[in-house]
Phi, psi and omega in degrees: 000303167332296192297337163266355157303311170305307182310294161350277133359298213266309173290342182256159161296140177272015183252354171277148167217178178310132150314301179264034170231328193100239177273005196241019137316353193288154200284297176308343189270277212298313200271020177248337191271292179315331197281293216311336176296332195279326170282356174296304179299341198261325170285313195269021185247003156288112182284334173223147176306162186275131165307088194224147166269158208017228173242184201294114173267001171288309159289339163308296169319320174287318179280313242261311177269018133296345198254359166274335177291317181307295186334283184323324187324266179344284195296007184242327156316344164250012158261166210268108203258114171308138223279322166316333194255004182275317188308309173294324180295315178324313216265342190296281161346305186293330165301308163318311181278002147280344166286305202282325122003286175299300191292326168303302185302312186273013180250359205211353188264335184274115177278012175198178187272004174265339172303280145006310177279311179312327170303304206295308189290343180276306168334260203326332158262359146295331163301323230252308164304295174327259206320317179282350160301313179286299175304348160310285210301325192286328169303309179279337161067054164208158180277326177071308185318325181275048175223356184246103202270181244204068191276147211055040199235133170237149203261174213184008137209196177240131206236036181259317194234134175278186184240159204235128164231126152097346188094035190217165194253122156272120167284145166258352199037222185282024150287190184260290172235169173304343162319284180321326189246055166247285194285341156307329137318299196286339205245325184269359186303304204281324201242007149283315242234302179283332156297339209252358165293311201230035159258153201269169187350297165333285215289318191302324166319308187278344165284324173260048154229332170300293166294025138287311170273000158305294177299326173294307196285353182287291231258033170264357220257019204010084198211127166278007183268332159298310178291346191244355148298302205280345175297317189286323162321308190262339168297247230309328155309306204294321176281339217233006183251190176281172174306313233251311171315337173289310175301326158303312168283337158302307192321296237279341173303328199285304159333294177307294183342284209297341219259308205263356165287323152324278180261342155235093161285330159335284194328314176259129341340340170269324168321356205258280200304321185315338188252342182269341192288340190043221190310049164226357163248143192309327169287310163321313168317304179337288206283332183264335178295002167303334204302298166320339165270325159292351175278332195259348219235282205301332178306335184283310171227088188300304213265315187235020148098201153254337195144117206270130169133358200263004180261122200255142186321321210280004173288280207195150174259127154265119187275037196211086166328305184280347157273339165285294182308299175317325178268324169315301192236015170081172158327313202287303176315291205314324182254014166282318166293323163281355171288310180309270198303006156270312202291359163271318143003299208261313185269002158290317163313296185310313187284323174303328189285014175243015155232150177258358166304122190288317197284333176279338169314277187309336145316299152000279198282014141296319174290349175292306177310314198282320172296324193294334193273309193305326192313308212278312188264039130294335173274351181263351198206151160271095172300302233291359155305331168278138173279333186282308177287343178273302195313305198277262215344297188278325172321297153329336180256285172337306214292320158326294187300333190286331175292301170332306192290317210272316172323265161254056138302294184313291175238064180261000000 
């Protein structure tokens, strides 16, 4: 079911939807809806609790931030709410519970750690597709994605023409923008990479081409938010795998650099401009005239939000996750959600030192290297507006707990 949750995800454009259900068509929405049902059955159809030592904080952490999202709910339903923001809060919710879905399922779903690992290599090459998808599009300077059409699937934008910085085309692959196919990139780069360290000759060949080509569509794609994906990605590697695994990755960085310095040289000479122009670019721009609006704004609902989904694009985009949560679900969410992405963090660290296995280890500091990234470009974009990027975020927090469970479960 994950996988196919993944196929899902990945494979449809994420701007299609069901014709006749609206915004709530997304392929991803529905089949995220579908897990949290299943795993809700799955739960009460258990006669003894799962065999874990203490609890879980990762399943905890999931409820903590579902019981701030109902919260948010309450406060945006008993205020006197604009008839524009009830619709949106609904689907806002419906959306939330399909995330928390995802994250259950991939927490609760794998019943041993060889399954898990089957799971992991299917990531990783779900990353790897994506990213030769994006090099198409970018090679061919065309989307492709819009040429397969979809009966009863209607687009909710337009995917005929990509976007352009610098003179360069960004790929999205089946994403909605490159933000979005950033962070997809950036959270399977660390767990493409350990896979293709402890794979045998065949498969390892087709994995470090696969993280290879992660890497090209990262750093072809002029967004600084890729670049700083892919940094945060890979630094938790570096500290946290062996000697010989760094070197493969200096060799292969330096290589790849020089390579896309070769056939694109625009790409990295426009790097230069994306981190120096600072205020004078517009997104930047953006992002820091939001502060004043959180100022004027937040005093009015400080502690349980407005309501999450009810702050609509046409007030303002905040180009800031955590600031959008903060006006949405309040203090009490916010930090429920970064209480979530510690407590899978930590408990994936703590739970790798309870194997001796080197690949399983070293998964460990991947899913760690992969939470990190999505954490960091949550301050660049309000991802959790995207399916693709929300999605792979609570997968990824699912995948933390299964392991932390699968751990010790194992050698308890």
């Amino acid at each position: 079911m994950l996988t196919i949750y993944l196929v899902v995800l990945y494979g449809i454009p994420s701007t299609l939807r069901v014709s006749a259900l609206g915004s709530m068509g997304s392929i991803g929405i529905l089949v995220g809806l579908g897990t949290l049902i299943w795993w809700a059955w799955y739960r009460i159809q258990l006669r003894e609790p799962i065999d874990e030592v203490g609890t879980n904080p990762v399943r905890i952490g999931v409820f903590v931030v579902g019981g701030a999202l109902l919260l948010s709910y309450l406060a945006a339903m008993t205020r006197a709410i604009p008839s524009a923001e009830i619709s949106p809060a609904d689907t806002g919710m419906l959306r939330a519970a399909a995330l928390i879905g995802v994250a259950l399922l991939a927490l609760d779903g794998p019943p041993n750690m060889d399954r898990f690992m089957v799971f992991v290599h299917r990531f990783a090459l779900a990353g790897g597709l994506i990213a030769a998808l994006g090099l198409l599009q970018f090679v061919t300077q065309q989307s492709l994605v819009d040429q397969i059409p979809l009966p009863g699937f209607v687009a909710s934008a337009d995917y005929s023409s990509l976007v352009l910085r610098g003179g360069l085309t960004r790929p999205a692959g089946t994403s909605v923008h490159p933000l979005e196919y950033a962070v997809i990139l950036s959270m399977t780069l660390p767990i493409t990479i350990v896979c293709a360290l402890h794979a045998r000759r065949g498969r390892a060949v087709g994995l470090w081409v696969m993280a290879g080509l992660i890497v090209l569509a990262l750093m072809v794609s002029s967004s600084r938010s890729a670049y700083v994906g892919l940094a945060v990605s890979v630094i938790p590697l570096v500290f946290g795998l062996g000697r010989t695994a760094r070197r493969w990755m200096i060799v292969g960085g330096v290589g790849l650099t020089g390579f896309v310095y070769i056939i694109a040289p625009r790409a990295l000479t426009n790097l230069r401009y994306l981190f120096v122009a600072g205020a004078d670019d517009p997104s930047v721009q953006s992002r820091t005239s939001s502060y004043a609006v959180i100022e004027a704004l937040f005093p009015h609902f400080p502690f349980a939000g407005r309501g999450f989904g009810t702050f609509l694009p046409e007030y303002r985009i905040f180009d800031n996750e955590y600031l959008v949560l903060l006006m949405e679900i309040g203090v009490v969410g916010l930090l429920a959600v970064i209480g979530l992405l510690v407590a899978a963090a930590v408990g994936a660290a703590h739970a790798r030192k309870r194997s001796k296995d080197f690949f399983t280890r070293d998964v460990g500091v991947a899913l760690i290297a992969s939470l990190a990234a999505g954490a960091a470009l949550l301050a660049l974009f309000d991802a959790l507006s995207f399916p693709q990027a929300a999605g792979t975020l609570f997968l990824t927090i699912g995948l933390c707990g299964a392991y932390w469970r699968l751990l010790t479960h194992k050698l308890s």
